[in-house]
C-alpha positions as CSV (number, residue, x, y, z in Angstrom):
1,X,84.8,-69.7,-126.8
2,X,86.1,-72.6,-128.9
3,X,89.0,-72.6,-127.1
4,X,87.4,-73.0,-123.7
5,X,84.5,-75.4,-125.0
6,X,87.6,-77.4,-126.2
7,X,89.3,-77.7,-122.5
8,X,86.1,-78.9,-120.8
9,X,85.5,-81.2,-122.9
10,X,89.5,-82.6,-122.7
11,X,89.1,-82.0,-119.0
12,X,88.6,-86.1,-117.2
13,X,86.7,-83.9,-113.7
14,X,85.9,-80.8,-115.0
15,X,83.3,-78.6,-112.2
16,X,81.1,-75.8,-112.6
17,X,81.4,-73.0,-109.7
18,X,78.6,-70.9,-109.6
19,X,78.0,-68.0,-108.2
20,X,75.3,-64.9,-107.2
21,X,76.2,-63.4,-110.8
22,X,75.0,-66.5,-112.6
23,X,71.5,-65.4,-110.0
24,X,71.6,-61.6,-111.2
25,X,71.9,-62.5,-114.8
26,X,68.7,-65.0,-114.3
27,X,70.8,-67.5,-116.2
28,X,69.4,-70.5,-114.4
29,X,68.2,-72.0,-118.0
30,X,71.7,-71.6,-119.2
31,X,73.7,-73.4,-116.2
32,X,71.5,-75.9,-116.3
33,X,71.9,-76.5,-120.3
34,X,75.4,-76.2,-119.5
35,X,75.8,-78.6,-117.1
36,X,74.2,-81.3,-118.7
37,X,76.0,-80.7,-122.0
38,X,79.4,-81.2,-120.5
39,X,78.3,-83.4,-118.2
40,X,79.3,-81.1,-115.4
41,X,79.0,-81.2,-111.6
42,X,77.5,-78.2,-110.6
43,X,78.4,-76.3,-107.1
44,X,77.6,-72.9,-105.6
45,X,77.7,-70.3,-103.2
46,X,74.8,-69.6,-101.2
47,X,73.8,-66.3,-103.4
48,X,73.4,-69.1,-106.2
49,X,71.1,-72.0,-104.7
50,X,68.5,-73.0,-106.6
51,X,69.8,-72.1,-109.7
52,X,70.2,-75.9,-110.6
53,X,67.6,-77.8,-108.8
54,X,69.4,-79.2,-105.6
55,X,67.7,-82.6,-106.1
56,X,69.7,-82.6,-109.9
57,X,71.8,-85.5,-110.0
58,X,74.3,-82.5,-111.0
59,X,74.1,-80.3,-108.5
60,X,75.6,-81.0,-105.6
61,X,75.0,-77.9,-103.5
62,X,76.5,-75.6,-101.5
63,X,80.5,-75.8,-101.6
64,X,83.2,-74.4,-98.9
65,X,82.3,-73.6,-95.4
66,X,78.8,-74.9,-95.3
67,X,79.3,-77.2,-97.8
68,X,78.7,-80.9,-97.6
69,X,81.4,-83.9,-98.3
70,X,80.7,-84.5,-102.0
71,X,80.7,-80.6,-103.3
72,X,83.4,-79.3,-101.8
73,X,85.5,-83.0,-102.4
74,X,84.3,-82.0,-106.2
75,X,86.5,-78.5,-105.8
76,X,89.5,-80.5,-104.8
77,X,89.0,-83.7,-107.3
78,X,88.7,-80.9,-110.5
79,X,91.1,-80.7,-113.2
80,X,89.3,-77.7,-114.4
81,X,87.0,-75.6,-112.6
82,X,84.9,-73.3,-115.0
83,X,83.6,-70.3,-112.3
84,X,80.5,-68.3,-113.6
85,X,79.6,-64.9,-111.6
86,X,81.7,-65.9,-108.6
87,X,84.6,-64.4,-106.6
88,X,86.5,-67.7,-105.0
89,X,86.0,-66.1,-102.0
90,X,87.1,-67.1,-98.6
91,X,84.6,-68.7,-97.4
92,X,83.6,-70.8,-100.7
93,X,87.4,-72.2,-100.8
94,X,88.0,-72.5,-97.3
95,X,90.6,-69.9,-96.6
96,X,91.9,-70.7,-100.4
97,X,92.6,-74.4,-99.5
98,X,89.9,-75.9,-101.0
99,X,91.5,-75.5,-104.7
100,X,94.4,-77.7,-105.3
101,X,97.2,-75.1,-107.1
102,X,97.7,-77.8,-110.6
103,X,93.9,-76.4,-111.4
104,X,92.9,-75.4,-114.4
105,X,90.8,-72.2,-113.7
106,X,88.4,-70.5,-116.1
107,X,87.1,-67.8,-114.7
108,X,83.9,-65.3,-115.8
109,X,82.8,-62.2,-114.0
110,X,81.4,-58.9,-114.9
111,X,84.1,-56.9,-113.4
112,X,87.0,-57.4,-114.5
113,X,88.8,-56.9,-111.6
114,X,87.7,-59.6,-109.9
115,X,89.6,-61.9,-112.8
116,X,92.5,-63.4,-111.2
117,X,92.4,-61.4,-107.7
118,X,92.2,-65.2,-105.6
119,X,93.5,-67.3,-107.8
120,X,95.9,-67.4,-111.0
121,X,93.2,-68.4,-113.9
122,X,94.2,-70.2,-117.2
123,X,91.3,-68.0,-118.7
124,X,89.5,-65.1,-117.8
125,X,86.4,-63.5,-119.4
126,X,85.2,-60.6,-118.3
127,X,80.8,-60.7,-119.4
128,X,77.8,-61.3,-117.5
129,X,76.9,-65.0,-116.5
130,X,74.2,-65.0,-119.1
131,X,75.8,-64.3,-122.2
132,X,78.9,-66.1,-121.4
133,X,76.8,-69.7,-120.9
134,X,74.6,-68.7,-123.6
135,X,78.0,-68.3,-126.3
136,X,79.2,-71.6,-124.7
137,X,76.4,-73.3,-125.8
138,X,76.3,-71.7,-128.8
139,X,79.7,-72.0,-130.1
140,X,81.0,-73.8,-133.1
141,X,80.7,-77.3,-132.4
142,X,83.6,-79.9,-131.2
143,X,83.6,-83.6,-131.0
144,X,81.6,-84.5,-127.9
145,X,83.4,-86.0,-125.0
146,X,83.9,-89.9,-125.8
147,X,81.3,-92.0,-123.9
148,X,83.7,-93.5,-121.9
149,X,84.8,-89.9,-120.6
150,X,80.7,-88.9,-120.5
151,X,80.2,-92.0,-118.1
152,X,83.5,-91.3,-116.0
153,X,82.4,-88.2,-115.1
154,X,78.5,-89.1,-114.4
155,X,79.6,-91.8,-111.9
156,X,81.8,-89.5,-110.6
157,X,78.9,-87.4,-110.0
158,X,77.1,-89.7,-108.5
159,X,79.9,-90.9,-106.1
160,X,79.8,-87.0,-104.9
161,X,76.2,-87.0,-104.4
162,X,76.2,-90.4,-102.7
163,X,78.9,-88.8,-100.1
164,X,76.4,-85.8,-99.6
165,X,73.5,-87.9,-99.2
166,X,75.4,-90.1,-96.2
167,X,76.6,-86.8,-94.4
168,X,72.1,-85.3,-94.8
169,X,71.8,-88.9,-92.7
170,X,74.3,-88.3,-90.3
171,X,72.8,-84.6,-89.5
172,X,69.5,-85.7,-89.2
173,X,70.3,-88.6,-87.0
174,X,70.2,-86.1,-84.5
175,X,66.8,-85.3,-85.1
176,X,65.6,-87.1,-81.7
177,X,62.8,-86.1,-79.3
178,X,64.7,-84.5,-76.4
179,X,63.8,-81.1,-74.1
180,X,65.3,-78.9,-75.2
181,X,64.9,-79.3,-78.4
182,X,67.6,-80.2,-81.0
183,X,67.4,-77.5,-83.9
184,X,67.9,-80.3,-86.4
185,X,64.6,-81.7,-85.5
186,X,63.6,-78.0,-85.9
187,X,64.7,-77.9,-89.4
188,X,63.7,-81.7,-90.1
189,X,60.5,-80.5,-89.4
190,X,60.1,-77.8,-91.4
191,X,61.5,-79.6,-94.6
192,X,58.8,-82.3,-93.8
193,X,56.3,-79.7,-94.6
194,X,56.8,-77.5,-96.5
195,X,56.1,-77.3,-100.2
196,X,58.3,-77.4,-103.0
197,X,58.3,-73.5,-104.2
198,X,58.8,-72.6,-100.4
199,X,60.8,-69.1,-99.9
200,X,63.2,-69.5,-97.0
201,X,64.9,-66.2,-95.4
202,X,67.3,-67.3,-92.9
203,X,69.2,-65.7,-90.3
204,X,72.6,-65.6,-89.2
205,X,74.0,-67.6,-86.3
206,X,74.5,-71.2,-85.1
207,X,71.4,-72.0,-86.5
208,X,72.2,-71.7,-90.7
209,X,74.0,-74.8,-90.8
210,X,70.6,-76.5,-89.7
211,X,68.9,-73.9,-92.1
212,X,70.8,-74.5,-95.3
213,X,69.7,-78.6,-94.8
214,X,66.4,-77.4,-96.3
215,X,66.6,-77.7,-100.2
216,X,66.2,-75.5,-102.9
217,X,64.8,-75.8,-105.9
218,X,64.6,-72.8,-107.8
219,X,66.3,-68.9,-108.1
220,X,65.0,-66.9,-105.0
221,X,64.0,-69.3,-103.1
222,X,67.0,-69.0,-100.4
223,X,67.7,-65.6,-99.0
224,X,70.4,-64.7,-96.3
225,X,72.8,-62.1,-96.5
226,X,75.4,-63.8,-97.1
227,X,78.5,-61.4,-98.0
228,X,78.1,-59.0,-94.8
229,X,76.6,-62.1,-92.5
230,X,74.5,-59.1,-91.1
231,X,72.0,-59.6,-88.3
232,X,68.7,-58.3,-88.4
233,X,68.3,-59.4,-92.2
234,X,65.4,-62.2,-92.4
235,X,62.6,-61.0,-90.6
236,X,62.6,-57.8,-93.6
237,X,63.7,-60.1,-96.1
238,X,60.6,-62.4,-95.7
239,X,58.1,-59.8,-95.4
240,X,59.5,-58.6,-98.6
241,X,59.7,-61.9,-100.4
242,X,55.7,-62.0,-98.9
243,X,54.8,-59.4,-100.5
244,X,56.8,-60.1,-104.2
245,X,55.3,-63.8,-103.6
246,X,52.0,-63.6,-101.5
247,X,51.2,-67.3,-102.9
248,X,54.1,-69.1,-102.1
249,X,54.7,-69.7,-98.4
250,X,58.0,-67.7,-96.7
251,X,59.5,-68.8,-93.7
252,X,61.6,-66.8,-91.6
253,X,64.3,-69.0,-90.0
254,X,66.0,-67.0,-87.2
255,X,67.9,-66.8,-84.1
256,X,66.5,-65.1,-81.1
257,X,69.1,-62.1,-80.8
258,X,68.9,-61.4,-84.9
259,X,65.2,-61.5,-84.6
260,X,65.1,-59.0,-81.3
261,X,66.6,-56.3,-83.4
262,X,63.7,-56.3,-85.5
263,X,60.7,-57.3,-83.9
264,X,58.9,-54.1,-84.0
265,X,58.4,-55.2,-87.8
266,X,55.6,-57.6,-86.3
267,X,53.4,-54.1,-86.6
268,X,54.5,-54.2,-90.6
269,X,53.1,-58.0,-90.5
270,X,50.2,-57.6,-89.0
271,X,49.4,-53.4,-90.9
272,X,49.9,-55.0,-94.1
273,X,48.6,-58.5,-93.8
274,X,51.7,-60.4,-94.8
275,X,51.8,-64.1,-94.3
276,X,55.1,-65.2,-92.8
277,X,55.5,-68.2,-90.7
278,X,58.6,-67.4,-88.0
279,X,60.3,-69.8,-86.7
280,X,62.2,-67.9,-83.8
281,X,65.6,-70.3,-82.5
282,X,65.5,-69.6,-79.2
283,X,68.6,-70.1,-77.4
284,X,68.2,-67.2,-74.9
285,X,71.7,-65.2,-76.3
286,X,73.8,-65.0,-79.4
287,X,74.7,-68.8,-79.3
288,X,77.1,-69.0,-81.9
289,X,79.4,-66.5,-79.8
290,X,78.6,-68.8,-76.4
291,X,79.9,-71.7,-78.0
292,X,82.9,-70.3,-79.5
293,X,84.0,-68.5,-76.0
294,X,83.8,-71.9,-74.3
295,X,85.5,-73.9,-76.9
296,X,88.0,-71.7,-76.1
297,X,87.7,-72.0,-72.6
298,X,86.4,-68.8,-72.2
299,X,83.8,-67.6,-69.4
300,X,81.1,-66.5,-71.9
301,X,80.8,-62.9,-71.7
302,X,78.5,-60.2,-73.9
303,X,76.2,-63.9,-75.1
304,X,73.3,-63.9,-72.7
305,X,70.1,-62.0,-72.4
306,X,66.3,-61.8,-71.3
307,X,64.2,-62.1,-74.0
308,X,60.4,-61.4,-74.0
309,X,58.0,-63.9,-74.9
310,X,58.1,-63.9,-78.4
311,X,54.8,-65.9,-78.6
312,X,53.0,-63.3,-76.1
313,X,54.3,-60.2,-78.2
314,X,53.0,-61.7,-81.7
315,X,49.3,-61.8,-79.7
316,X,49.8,-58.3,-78.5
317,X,50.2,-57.4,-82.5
318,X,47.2,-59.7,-82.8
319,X,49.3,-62.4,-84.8
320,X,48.8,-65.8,-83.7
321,X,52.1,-67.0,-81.9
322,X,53.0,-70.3,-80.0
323,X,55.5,-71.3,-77.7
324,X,57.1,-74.3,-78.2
325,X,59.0,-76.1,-75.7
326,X,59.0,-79.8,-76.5
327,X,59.5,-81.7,-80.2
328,X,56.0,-83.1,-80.5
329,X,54.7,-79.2,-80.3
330,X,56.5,-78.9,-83.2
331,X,54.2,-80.5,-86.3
332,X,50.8,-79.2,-84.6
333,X,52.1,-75.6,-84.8
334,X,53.6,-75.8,-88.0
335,X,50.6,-77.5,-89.7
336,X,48.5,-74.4,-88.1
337,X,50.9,-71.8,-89.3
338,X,50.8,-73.6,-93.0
339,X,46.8,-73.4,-93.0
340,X,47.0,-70.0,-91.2
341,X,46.7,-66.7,-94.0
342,X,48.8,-64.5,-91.5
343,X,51.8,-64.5,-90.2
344,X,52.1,-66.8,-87.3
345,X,55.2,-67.0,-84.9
346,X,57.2,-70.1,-83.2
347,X,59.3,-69.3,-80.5
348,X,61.0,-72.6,-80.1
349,X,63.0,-73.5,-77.2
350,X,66.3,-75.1,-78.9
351,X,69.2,-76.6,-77.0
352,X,71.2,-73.7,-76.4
353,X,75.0,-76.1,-76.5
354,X,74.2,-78.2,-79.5
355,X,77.1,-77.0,-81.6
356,X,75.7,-77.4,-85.1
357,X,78.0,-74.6,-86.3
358,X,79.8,-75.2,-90.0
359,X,80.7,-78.8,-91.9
360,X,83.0,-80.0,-89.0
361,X,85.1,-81.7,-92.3
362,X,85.4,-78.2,-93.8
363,X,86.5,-76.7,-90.4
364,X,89.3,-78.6,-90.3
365,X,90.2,-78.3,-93.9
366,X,89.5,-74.4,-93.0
367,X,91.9,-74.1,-89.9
């Protein structure tokens, strides 16, 4: 532990990479001390948002396909990364690109054989997230960085959050009135209003890249299955997370296809008097698929479907449920579903060809 406290503090850009074990070990309190004790960036996976508050002038949120500028620049910039309960998965180093190969990795993960599979480490421990951040903080103490290297790396910090905060601008420059309606005024809309210790179960599709705009603040707060990317995840999720959490309000962010496949769960809703505010992107077929068949000049085939009215159906389950069609709809009926104590549903009409899809920056790194 000496030995590693003694490379991040010799290290000029040293990152922290966390991931969903740093979540199951609840070692928020830790990464955090960590962090600001080093004087580290922090980054994550999507299993480990809200583990550093995503408004900490150290975190800089998600990293690799859905991340932003400024974290996954931070993965490429590091002399040392230090990763805590992650796998340096696909998907959080782009297809393995992200990590420049002079990196100094320190890997920790509680099984073992996940030490070194995706990239050769310097150093790997194999403990939970918890006691491994706890022993770092507690281990026999070293000079301190100089101030000169403590300031380096907290304007470098802030350069990283200063390129995530222009790329938030850019996406919501899109936010504009127009019929049909653009799901980053969707999303925009939602962030606008909702509260602080909101619980946000999202969906897959081409709608999570709008989704994973909304910021999280604490552990549990974001839930997607993010490892399978399965369908037919939120709707459960959020009644769950209602029923853990029947103060806080859940939203259930989802596209029209994942939420078809479980609908029928409005009966769970209603029996059990969950409050859930749905937020249905409806693009009328599996839009993510759509897109990608005709940016590859493909007739789309196997994307398009009739869907019911998702508004009418919540009614016939006795659930309130409005159908939104243009962007001033939008506020009324979210500001009824935030006062409402059941679970109300939005089926809003979203522009079925507005690729929002992943970081186009990471995309090209990825490909």
């Amino acid at each position: 532990m000496a030995a590693i406290r003694q490379r991040l503090f010799a290290a000029k850009r040293p990152v922290i990479l966390a991931g969903g074990g740093v979540a199951s070990a609840r070692a928020a309190f830790e990464l955090k001390a960590v962090a600001e004790a080093f004087s580290m960036p922090v980054v994550t996976t999507e299993t480990a948002r809200g583990l550093v508050p995503e408004d900490h002038p150290l975190c800089l949120g998600i990293v690799g396909l859905y991340g932003n500028p400024g974290s996954n620049r931070a993965l490429r910039e590091a002399d040392v990364i230090l990763g805590v309960g992650c796998r340096f998965s696909e998907q959080a180093t782009l297809g393995w690109k992200l990590i420049d190969p002079s990196t100094s990795i320190i890997q920790v993960n509680i099984d073992e054989r996940e030490l070194g599979k995706q990239f050769p480490i310097d150093v790997g421990v194999s403990t939970d997230a918890r006691s491994f951040l706890a022993a770092l903080l507690n281990a026999a103490p070293l000079p301190m960085a100089s101030p000169i290297s403590h300031a380096s790396r907290i304007a470098w910090a802030k350069e990283l959050q200063e390129m995530r905060a222009v790329d938030q601008r850019e996406f919501f420059a899109k936010a504009v009135d127009a019929t049909p309606i653009k799901p980053q005024r969707v999303i925009q809309e939602i962030i606008n209003l909702a509260g602080r210790d909101s619980i946000f179960a999202v969906g897959q599709g081409n709608l999570t890249a709008s989704c994973i705009r909304a910021p999280i603040y604490a552990p549990g707060q974001f839930l997607q299955s993010v490892g399978l990317g399965a369908m037919g995840f939120a709707f459960p999720a959020a009644l769950g997370a209602s029923l853990a959490a029947p103060a806080k309000t859940v939203f259930c962010l989802v596209g029209d296809g994942d939420f078809g496949m479980v609908m029928q769960d409005l009966d769970t809703a209603a029996r059990e008097e969950l409050k859930v505010i749905i937020v249905v992107f409806n693009n009328g077929g599996y839009g993510v698929n759509r897109i990608g068949q005709l940016a590859r000049k493909r007739e789309p085939y196997g994307v398009d479907f009739i869907n019911p009215d998702f508004a009418e159906l919540a009614k016939m389950y006795g659930l309130p449920g409005f159908r939104i069609e243009r962007s001033e709809q939008l506020r009324l009926a979210l500001e009824v579903a935030l006062n409402s104590q059941r679970t109300v549903l939005l089926d809003v009409m979203i522009d079925a060809f507005e690729r929002v899809g992943s970081n186009p920056k990471a995309v090209g790194l990825y490909t």
